[in-house]
N, C-alpha and C positions, 0 to 999 in steps of 0.2 A: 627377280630379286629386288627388295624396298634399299634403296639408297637413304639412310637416315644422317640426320647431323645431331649432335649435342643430345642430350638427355631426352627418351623416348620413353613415357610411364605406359601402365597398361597392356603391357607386349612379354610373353614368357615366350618369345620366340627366341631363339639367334641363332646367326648367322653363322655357317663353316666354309671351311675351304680345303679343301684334303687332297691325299694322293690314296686311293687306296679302291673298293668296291662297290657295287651294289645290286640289290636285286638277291638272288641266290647268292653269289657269294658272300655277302655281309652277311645271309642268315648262317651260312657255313662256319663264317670266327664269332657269330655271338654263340654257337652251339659248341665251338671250341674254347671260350670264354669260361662258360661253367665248367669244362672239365679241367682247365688248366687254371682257373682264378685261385688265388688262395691266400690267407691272411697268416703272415709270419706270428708265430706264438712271440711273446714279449717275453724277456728274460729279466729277472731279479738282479737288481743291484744295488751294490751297499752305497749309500755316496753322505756325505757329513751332515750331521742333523741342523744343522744351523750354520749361521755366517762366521762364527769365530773359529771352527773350523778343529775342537775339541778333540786330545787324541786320547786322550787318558780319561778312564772311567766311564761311567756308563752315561753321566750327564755332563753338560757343559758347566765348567764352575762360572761362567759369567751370567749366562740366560737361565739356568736350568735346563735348558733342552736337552733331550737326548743326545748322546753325541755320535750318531748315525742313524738312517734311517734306512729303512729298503721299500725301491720304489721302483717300478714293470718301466722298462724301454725296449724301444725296439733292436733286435742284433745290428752291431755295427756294420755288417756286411749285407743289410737288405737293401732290396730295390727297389722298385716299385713294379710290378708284375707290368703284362704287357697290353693290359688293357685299362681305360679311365675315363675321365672327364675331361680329356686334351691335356697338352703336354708343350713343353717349349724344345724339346730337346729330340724330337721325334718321331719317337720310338713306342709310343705310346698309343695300340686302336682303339679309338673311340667311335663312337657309334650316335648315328643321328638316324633321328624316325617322326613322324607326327603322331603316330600311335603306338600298340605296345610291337609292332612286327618291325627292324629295322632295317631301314632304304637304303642305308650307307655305313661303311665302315670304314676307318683311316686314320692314317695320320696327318696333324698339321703342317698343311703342304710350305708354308713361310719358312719353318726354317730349315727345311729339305731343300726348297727351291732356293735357298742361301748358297747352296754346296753346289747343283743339280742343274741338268737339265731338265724339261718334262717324261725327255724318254730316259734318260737316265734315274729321276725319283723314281719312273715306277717299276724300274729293274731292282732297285733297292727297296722297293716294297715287297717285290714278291721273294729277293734274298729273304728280308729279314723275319717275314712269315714262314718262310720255308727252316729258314735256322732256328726260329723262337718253336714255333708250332706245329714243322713237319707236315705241314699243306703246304702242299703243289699248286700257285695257282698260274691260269696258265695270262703270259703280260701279254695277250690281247684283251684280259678282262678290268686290266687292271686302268684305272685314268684318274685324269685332277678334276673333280668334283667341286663345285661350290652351289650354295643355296641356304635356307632358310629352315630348320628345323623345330620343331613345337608348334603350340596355337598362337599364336602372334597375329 
């Protein structure tokens, strides 16, 4: 693992640290990835067409502006599905590789190991796979990972 200090140009590599798999299992939740990823539809909502906040009539008598508009947000009860681009809170597997096949899958071990011990995170990794995604994995496969991921 490269120990760097202060700004490193030239390098699409970095660096992980996780609690979670690799080898076969990480290819097992990026194959569970696809069937469980999925992008909440955004929902239409009214919200006031301008800053003065017009309630009457179809324009604002100050601006002219319409005086509402409708415009796609996401439902107030989404979350962020259970896999990404790392995560502060978790909960979140992400997936490091040097090429397109991935070596590892996890979550970031920092602030699990806030809560956790090491055998403890990875009891709660394999709960929370077992609750989110209904694989079984078995915690001798599971460990704290660190390394180096891309071409760097």
């Amino acid at each position: 693992m490269k120990i760097r200090n202060g700004f490193v140009s030239n390098s699409s590599s970095s660096s992980f640290c996780i609690i979670g798999v690799t080898g076969d299992w990480a290819s097992v939740l990026a194959d569970a990835e696809g069937k469980h990823y999925r992008d909440p539809e955004p929902i239409q909502k009214v919200v006031p067409g301008c800053e003065h906040l017009a309630k009457k009539g179809k324009f604002c008598p100050t601006c002219g502006a319409p005086s509402t508009k409708t415009v796609e947000v996401m439902p107030e009860n989404y979350k962020q599905d259970y896999f990404g681009n790392g995560s502060d809170c978790g909960e979140v597997v992400t997936f490091y590789s040097n090429f397109d096949y991935p070596e590892y899958a996890g979550v970031d071990a920092e602030p699990v190991l806030e809560d956790f011990s090491i055998k403890s995170a990875r009891k709660y990794f394999q709960t929370m796979i077992m609750d989110k995604l209904k694989i079984e994995i078995p915690l001798s496969s599971i460990g704290f990972y660190y390394g180096e991921s891309g071409n760097g």
